[in-house]
C-alpha positions in Angstrom: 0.0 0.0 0.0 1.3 3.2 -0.9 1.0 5.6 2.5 0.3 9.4 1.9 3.1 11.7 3.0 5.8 8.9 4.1 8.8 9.5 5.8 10.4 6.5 6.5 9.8 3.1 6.5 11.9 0.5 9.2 11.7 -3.8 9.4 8.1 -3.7 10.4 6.2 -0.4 10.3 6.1 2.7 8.3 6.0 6.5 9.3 3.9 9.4 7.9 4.0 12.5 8.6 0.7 14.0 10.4 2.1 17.9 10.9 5.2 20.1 10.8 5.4 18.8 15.3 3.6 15.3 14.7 4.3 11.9 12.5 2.6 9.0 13.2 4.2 5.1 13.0 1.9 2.7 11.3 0.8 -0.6 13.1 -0.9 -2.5 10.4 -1.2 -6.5 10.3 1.0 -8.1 12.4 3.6 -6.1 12.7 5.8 -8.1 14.7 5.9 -5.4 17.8 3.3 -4.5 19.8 2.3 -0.4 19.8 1.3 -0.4 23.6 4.6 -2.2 24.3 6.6 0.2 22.0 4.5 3.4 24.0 5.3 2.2 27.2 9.0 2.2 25.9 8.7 5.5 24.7 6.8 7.2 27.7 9.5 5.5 30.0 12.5 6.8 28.2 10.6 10.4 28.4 10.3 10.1 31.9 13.8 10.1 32.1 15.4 12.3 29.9 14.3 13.8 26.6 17.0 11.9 24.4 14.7 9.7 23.0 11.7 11.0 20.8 8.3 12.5 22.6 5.7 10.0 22.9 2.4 12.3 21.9 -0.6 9.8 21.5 -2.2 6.8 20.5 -4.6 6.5 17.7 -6.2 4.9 14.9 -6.1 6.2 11.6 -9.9 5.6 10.2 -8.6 6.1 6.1 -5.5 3.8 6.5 -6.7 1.5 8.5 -4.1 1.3 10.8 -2.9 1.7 14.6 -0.2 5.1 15.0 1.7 5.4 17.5 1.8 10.0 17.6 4.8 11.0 18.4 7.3 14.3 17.7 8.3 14.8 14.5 12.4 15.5 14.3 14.2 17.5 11.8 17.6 15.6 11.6 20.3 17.6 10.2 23.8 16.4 8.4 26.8 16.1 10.8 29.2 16.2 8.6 28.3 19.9 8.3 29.8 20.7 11.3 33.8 20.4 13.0 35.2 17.8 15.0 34.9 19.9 17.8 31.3 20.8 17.6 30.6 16.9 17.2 32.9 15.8 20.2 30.3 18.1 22.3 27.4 16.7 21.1 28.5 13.1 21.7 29.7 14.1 24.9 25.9 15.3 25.9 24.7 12.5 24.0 27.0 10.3 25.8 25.7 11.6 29.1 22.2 11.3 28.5 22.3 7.7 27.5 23.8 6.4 30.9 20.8 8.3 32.2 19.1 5.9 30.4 20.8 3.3 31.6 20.9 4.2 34.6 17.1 4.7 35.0 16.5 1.0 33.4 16.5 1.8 30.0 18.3 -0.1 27.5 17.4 1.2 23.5 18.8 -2.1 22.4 19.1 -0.9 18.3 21.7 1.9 18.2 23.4 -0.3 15.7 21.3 -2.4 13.0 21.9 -6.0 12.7 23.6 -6.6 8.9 20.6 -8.5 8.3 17.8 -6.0 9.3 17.5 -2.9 6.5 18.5 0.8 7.3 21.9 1.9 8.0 24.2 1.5 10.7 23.3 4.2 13.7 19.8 5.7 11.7 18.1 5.4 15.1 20.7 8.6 16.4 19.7 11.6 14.4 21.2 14.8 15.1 18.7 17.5 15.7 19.2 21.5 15.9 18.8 20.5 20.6 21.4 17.7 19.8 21.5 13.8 19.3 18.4 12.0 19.7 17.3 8.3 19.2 14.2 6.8 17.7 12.9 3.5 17.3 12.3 1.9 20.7 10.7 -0.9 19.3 13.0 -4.0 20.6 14.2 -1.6 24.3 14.2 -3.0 27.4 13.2 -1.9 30.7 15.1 -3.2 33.7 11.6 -4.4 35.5 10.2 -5.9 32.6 13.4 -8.3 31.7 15.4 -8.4 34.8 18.7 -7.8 35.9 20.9 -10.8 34.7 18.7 -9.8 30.7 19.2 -6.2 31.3 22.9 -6.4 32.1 23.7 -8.0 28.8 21.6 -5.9 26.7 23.3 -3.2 28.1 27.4 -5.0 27.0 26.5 -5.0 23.5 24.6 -1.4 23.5 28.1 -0.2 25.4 30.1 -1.6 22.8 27.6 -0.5 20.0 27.7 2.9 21.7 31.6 3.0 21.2 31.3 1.9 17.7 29.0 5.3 17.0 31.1 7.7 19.2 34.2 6.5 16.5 31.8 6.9 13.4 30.0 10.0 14.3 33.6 11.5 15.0 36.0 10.2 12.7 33.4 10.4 9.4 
């Protein structure tokens, strides 16, 4: 189906825009996530900091049929507009923020695609006039849900993922 005013499509679910502040990710069919899951992500990860994209609403979108899950729209813009130095800040910040994250009990768990999943490396991070943010919290974690002994590993390969980026976002 072709959607009306599409800005991306991921693995499982596609993403229209609604309004210059709003897009809206499709649930259609078996999507292979679950929208309440992915909301309670979202509105867990806003609770803690704002590194991870607003979580506005949920809805259901009469002409496409389909379950959205509302949330802010970002603007990413190109880092490799900007110096070395200007970068090193941002990661820095961004850097900060995540522990938060993890700190809190949050683990994104897809900073880095698997090679066999579509997208490019690090497309969840997109850099934003307010900084790095992250998207996609379909496949997080939250320390309560999985447990500590889950949580803890999640978190080593996200940590090693996380120094992968810091040397890609710098060095490209």
């Amino acid at each position: 189906m072709k959607y009306p005013r599409l800005l991306s499509s991921g693995a499982n679910n596609k993403v229209i825009v609604l309004s210059e502040t709003e897009v809206g990710k499709l649930f259609t069919g078996d999507t292979r996530s679950d929208i309440g899951s992915e909301a309670e992500k979202m509105q867990y990860a806003n609770g803690i900091n704002e590194l991870v994209a607003r979580f506005k609403r949920l809805e259901f979108n009469e002409e496409l049929q389909a379950e959205m899950l509302v949330m802010e729209r970002i603007y990413p813009i190109d880092y490799r507009a900007y110096e070395v130095e200007r970068r090193e800040l941002w990661l820095s910040v961004f850097m900060d923020e995540i522990a938060q994250l993890h700190s809190g009990g949050f683990v994104h768990r897809d900073i880095k695609r698997s090679s066999n999943i579509s997208g490019q490396a690090f497309d969840n991070i997109l850099l934003t006039q307010n900084g790095l943010r992250l998207i996609d919290v379909g496949i997080s974690a939250i320390r309560e849900k999985v447990g500590d002994t889950i949580f803890n590993k999640y978190l080593e390969i996200e940590n090693a993922e996380l120094k992968e980026f810091a040397a890609y976002f710098i060095s490209r």
